[in-house]
C-alpha positions in Angstrom: -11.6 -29.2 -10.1 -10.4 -28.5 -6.4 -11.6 -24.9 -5.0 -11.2 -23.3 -1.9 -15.0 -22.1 -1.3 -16.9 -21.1 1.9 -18.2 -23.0 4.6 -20.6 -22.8 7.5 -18.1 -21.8 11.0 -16.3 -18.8 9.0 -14.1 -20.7 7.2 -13.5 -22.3 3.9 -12.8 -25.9 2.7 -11.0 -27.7 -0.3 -14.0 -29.1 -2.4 -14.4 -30.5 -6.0 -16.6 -28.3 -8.1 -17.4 -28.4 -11.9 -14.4 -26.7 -14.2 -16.3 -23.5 -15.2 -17.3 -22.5 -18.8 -16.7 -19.2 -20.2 -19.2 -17.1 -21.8 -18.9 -15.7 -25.1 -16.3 -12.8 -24.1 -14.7 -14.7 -21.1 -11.6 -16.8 -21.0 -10.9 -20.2 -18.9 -7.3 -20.2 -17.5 -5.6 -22.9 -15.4 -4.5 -21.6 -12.6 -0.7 -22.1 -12.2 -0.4 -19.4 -8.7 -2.2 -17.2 -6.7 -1.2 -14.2 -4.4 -2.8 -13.7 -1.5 -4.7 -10.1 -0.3 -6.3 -9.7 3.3 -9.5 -9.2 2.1 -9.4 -13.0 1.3 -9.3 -14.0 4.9 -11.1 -11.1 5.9 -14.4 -11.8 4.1 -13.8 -15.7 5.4 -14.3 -14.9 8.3 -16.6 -12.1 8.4 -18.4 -13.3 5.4 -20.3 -10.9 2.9 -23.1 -13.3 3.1 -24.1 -16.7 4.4 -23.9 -18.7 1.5 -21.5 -21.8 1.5 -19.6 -22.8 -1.4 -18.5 -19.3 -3.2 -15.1 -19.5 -4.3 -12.4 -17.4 -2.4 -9.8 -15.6 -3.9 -8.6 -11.9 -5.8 -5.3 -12.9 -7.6 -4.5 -15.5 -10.2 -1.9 -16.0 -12.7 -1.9 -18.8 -15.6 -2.3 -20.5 -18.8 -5.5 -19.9 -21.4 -7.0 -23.0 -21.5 -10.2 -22.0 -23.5 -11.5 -18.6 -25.1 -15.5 -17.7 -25.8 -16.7 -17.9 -28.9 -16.1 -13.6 -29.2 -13.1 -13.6 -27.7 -10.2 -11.7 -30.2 -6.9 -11.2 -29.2 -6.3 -14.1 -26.9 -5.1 -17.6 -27.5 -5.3 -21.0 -25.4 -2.1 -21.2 -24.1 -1.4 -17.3 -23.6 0.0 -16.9 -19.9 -2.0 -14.7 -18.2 -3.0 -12.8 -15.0 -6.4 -11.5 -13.5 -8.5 -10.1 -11.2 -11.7 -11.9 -9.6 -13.9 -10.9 -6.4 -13.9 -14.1 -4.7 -16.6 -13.7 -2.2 -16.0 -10.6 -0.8 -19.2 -9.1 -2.0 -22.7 -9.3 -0.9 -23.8 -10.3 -4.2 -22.5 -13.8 -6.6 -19.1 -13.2 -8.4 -16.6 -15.9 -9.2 -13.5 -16.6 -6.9 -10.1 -17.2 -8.4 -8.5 -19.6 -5.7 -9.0 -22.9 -7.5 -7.4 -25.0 -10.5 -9.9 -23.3 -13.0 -10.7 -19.9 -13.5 -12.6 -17.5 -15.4 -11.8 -13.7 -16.5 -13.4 -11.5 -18.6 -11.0 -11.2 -21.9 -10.4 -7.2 -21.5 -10.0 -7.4 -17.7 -6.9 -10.1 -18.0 -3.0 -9.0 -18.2 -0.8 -10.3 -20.4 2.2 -12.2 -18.5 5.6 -10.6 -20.3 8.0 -13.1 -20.8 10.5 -13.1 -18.2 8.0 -13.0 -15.7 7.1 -15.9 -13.2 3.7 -16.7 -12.5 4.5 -16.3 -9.3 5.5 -12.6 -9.5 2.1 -11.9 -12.0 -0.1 -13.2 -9.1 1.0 -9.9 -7.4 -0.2 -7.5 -9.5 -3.7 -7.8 -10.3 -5.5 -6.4 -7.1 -3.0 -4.3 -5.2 -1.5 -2.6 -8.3 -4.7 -1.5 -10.0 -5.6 -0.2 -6.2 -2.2 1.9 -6.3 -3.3 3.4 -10.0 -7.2 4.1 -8.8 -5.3 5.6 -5.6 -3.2 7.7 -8.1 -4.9 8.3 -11.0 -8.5 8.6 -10.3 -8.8 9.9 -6.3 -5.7 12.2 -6.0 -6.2 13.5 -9.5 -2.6 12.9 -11.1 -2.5 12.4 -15.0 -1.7 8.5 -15.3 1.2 7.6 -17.9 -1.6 5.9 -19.9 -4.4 7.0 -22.0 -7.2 7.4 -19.1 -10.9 8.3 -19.2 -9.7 10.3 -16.6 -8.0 13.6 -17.3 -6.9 16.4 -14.7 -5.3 19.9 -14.5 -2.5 20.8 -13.2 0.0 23.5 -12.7 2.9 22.8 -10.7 6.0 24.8 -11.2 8.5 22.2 -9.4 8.5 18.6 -8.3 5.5 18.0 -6.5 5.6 15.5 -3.1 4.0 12.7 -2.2 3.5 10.5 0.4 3.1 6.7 0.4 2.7 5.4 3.8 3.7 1.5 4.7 5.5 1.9 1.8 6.7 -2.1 2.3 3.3 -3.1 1.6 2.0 -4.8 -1.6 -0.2 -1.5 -1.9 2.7 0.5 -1.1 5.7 -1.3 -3.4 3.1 -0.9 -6.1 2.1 3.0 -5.6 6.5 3.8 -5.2 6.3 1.4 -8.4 4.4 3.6 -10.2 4.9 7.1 -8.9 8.8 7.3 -9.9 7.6 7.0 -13.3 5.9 10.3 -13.3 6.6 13.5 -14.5 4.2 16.6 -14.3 3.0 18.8 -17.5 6.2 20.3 -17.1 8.6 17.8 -17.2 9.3 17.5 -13.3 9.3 14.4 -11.5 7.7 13.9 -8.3 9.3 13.3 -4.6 8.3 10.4 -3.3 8.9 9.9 0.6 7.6 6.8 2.5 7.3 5.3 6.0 7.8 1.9 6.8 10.0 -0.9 9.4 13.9 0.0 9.3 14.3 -3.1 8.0 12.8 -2.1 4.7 14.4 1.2 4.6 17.2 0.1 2.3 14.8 -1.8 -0.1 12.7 1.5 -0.6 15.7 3.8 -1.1 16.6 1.5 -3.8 13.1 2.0 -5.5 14.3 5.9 -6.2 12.3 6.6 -2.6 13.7 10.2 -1.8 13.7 9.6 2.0 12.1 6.6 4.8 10.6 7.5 8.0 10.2 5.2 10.5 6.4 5.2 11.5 6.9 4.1 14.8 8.9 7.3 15.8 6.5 10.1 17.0 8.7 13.0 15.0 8.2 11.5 12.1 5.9 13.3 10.4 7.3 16.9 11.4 10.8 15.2 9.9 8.8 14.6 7.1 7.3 17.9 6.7 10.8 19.4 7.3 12.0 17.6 4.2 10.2 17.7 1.5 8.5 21.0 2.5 4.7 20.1 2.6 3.4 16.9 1.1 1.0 17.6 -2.1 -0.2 13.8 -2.5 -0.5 10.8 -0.1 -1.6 7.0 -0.3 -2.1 5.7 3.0 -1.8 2.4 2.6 -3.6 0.5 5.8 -5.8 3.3 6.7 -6.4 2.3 10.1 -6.1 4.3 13.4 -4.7 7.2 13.8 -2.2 6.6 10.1 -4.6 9.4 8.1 -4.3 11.9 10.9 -0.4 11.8 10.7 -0.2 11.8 7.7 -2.5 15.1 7.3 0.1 16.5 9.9 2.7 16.2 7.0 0.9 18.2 4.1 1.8 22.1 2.7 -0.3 24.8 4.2 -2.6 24.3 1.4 -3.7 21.1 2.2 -5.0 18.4 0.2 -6.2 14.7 -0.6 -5.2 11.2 1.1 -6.2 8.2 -1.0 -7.6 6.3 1.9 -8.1 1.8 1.4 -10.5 1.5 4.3 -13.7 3.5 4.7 -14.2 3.2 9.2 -10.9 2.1 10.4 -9.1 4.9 10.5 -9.8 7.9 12.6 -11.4 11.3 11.5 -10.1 13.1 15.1 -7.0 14.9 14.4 -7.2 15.2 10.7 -6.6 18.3 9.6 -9.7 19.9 8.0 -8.1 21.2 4.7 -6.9 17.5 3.8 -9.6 15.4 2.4 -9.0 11.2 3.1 -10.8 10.2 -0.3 -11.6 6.0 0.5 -12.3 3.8 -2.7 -13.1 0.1 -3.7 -11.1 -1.5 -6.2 -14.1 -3.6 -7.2 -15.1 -0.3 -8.8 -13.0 -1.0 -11.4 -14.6 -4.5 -12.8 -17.8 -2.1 -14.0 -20.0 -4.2 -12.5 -22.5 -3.3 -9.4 -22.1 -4.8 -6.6 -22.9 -5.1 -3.1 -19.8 -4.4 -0.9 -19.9 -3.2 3.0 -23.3 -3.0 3.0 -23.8 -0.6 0.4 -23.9 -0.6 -3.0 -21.0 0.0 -5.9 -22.9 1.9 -9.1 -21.5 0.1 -12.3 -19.3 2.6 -13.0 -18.1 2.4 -17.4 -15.2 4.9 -17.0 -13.8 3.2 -13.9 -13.9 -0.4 -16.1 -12.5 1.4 -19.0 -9.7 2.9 -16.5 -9.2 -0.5 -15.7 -8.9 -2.1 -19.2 -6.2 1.0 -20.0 -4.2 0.3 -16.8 -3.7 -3.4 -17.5 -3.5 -2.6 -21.1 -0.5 -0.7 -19.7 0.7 -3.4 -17.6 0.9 -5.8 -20.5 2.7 -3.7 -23.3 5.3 -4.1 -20.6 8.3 -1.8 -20.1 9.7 0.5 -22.5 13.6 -0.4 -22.0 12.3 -4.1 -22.2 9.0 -5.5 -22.9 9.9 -8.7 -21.4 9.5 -7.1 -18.0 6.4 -5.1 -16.7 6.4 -1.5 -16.4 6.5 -1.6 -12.9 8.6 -4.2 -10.3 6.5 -7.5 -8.9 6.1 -7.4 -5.5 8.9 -9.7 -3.8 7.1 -13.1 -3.1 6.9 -15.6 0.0 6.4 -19.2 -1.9 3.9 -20.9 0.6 4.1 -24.6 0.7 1.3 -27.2 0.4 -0.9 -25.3 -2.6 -4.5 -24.8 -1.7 -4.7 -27.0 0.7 -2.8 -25.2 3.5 -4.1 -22.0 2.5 -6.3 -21.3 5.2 -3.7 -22.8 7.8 -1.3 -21.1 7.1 -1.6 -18.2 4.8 -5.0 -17.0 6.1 -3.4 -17.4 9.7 -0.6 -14.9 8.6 -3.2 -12.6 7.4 -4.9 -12.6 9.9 -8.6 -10.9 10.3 -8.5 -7.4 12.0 -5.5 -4.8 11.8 -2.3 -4.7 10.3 -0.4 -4.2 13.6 -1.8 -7.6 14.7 -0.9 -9.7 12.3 2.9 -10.2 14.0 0.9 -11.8 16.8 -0.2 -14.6 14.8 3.4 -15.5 13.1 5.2 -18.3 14.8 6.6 -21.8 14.0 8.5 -22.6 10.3 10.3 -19.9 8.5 7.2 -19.5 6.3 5.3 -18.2 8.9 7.9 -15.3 10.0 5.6 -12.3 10.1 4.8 -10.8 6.5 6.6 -7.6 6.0 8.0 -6.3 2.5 6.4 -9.6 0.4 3.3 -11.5 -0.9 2.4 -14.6 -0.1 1.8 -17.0 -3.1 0.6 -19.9 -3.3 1.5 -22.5 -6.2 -1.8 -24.6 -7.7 -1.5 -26.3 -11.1 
């Protein structure tokens, strides 16, 4: 099969590589698409390790094409999304960019019927980050029967923040927030930052209000608002984003959910808010070797996950042919995995957010990314 896997010069290559066969609880899926997450350039080229030929890629959606001999509940030709680790970690785990693929059987998402494959490829990494973000680090009851339980006693509708709220991470966390309500019935406020641009599209999501993040009064607008944030998910953590945002919480303070651990800056955060940082890697219950330090395998954060995409694939309640949550909007790439690193890493870029508009020029596919994944079609 053709794979995109490492290669010596920080980069990766199309190669031909043996189909993979699953073990006894592990399913073999053709890849039909796959979504693209900057971790999968950024581990290209700053690579976890120095070994060539470990698949790339996060995000995959497709057909069963064989099950393990104790696989139950699965059948070949059941479409399918997943979540792989694709060479982001210091330590061997399989890459999901490639016409083959394997997934553990309680760690894959069943694709509801009007669903593309395309629009399944989103979810997998970014939306399982959002719940983690949610459900596990700021401590909110998820609509789902968690491992992880939490008190709580508010009295009205609680705030919360999702900055770059046009992200993947961001589209995902809005996804999932409106569909709360606290012990008491309430539902929360959800406020966001993003471009102008995307201001409309977020409003439309049930967003209370969007800030621009560029303006410098944003976050005392903010603040002004919704009086006090309870929650936030900053969703590029990078800079000075977790220091504004702390500016925008009640007097009480309280947590950020925080995706990077050293990019963003500790100076100006206010000391009664806590910026809580987590890997979503966490959740395959496996240990592994990330950032130079070592993810404990961790049974409650796997059996979070298993619930959450047990939640994902029971679909919605008004209509189980959709998930419970929107897809994020999708970029089709052209040129499959073969224009991949060209192109879509290109876009991606390597270092901060704010940078990658510097690398977008040429064909309208490579307009700057802002409100959409990029997918790529394979099989």
């Amino acid at each position: 099969m053709k794979a995109l896997v490492t290669a010596a010069g920080n980069t990766a290559l199309i190669k031909d590589i043996p189909i993979p066969e699953p073990g006894p609880k592990e399913i073999l899926i053709k890849v039909h698409c796959v979504a693209l997450n900057p971790v999968d350039s950024l581990y290209v080229v700053h690579p976890a390790d120095q070994t060539p030929g470990r698949v790339v890629g996060s995000d995959v959606a497709g057909t069963i094409e064989k099950i393990g001999t104790e696989v139950a509940g699965w059948d070949v030709g059941d479409r399918v999304a997943g979540l792989l680790q694709g060479a982001t970690s210091g330590n061997p785990r399989p890459g999901g960019f490639a016409e083959y693929a394997i997934l553990e059987e309680d760690l894959a998402v069943k694709i509801p019927e009007r669903v593309s494959f395309a629009e399944a490829a989103t979810f997998p990494l970014c939306s399982l980050t959002a719940a983690q973000a949610l459900f596990i680090r700021l401590e909110i009851n998820a609509p789902f029967a968690s491992p992880f339980q939490f008190q709580e006693t508010f009295e009205s509708s609680p705030s919360i923040l999702v900055y770059s709220g046009a992200t993947s991470l961001g589209l995902f966390t809005i996804g999932l927030a409106r569909n709360l309500r606290t012990s008491g019935g309430y539902p929360y406020r959800i406020f966001a930052t993003a471009s102008p641009k995307n201001h409309d599209k977020l409003l439309a999501l049930g967003v209370e209000a969007v800030y621009d993040y560029r303006s410098p009064a944003w976050p005392e607008r903010l603040r002004n608002a919704s009086g006090g944030i309870s929650y936030a998910v900053d969703c590029i953590s990078e800079d000075d984003s977790t220091a504004l945002i702390s500016q925008t919480f009640v007097e009480g303070g309280g947590k950020i959910a925080v995706i990077r651990k050293s990019a963003w800056r500790k100076e100006g955060v206010r000391q009664n808010v806590i910026p809580l940082y987590g890997a979503a890697w966490s959740g395959l219950g496996h240990e592994i070797l990330y950032n130079d330090e070592t993810l404990a395998a961790s049974p409650s954060w796997r059996a979070f996950t298993v619930a959450f995409f047990k939640y994902l694939s029971a679909g919605s309640l008004e209509d189980s042919s959709k998930f419970p949550i929107p897809p994020n909007p999708v970029r089709i790439m052209p040129g499959g995995l073969e224009r991949m690193v060209e192109d879509g890493f290109t876009l991606l870029g390597s270092g901060k957010v704010n940078e990658r508009i510097l690398n977008a020029s040429g064909p309208d596919w490579m307009r700057p990314i802002s409100g959409e994944k990029l997918v790529y079609k394979v099989l």
